[in-house]
C-alpha positions as CSV (number, residue, x, y, z in Angstrom):
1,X,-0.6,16.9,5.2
2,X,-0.6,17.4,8.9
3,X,-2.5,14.0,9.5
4,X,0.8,12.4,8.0
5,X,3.4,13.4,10.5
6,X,1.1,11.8,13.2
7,X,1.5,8.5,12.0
8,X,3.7,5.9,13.5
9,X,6.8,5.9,11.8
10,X,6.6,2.3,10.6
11,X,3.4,3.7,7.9
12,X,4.8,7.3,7.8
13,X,8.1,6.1,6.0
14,X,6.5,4.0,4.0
15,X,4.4,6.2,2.6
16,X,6.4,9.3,2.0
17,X,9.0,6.8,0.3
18,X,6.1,5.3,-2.1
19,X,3.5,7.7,-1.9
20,X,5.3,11.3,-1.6
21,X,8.8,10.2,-3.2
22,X,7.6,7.9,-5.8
23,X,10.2,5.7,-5.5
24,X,9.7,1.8,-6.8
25,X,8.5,-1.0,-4.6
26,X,12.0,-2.5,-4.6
27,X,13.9,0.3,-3.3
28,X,11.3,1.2,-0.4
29,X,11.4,-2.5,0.7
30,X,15.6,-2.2,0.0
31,X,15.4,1.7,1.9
32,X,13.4,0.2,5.3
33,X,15.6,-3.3,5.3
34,X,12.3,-5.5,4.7
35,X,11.3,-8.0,2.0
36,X,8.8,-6.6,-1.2
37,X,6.0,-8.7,0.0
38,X,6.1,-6.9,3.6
39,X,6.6,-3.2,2.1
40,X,3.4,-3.9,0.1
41,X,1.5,-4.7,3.3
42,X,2.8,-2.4,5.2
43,X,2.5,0.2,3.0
44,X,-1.6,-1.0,2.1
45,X,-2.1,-1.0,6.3
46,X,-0.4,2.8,6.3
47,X,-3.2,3.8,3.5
48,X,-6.0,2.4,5.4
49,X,-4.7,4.0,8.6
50,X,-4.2,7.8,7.1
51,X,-7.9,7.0,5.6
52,X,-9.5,5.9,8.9
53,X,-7.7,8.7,10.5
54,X,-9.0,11.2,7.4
55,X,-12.7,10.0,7.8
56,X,-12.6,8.5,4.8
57,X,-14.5,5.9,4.3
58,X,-12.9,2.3,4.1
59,X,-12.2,1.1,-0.1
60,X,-14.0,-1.8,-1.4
61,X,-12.6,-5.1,-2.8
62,X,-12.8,-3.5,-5.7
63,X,-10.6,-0.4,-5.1
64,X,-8.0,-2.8,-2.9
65,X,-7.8,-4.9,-6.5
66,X,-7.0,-2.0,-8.8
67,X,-10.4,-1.6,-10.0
68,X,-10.5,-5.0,-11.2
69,X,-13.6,-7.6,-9.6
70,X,-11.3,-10.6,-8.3
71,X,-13.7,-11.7,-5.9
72,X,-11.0,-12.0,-3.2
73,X,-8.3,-13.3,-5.5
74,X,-4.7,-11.7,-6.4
75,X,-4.5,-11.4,-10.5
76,X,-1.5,-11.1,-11.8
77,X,-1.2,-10.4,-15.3
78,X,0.8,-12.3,-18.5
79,X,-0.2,-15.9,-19.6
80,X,-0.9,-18.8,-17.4
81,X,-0.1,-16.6,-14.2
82,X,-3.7,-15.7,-12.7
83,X,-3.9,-17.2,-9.1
């Protein structure tokens, strides 16, 4: 994808190490010397740029969630552990 290699670094690595390579959340946050918490932002801001930059058009709540209606909250799943 052509739109890729015009991305800033900072989104473009993330992306090719989640998105292209497939590699776990832990190793691309251990592979760009950042905690989990900022490889998952940074790799959500890198989606919404290659999309704005595709003329896509932006993903809902919904489709940020995983499909799931939170109404702005994180779920995470297993007992007793829904914020």
């Amino acid at each position: 994808m052509a739109e890729l290699r015009h991305l800033p670094p900072l989104f473009r690595d993330v992306l090719e190490l989640r998105d292209i390579r497939e590699r776990p959340m832990c190793d691309v946050a251990c592979s760009l010397g950042v905690r989990i918490e900022a490889a998952k932002s940074r790799l959500q801001r890198a989606r919404l740029e290659l999309r704005r930059r595709l003329g896509s058009p932006p993903l809902t709540g919904t489709e940020i969630q995983g499909g799931s209606p939170v109404r702005g909250r994180q779920v995470i799943t297993g007992p007793n552990r829904s914020t």
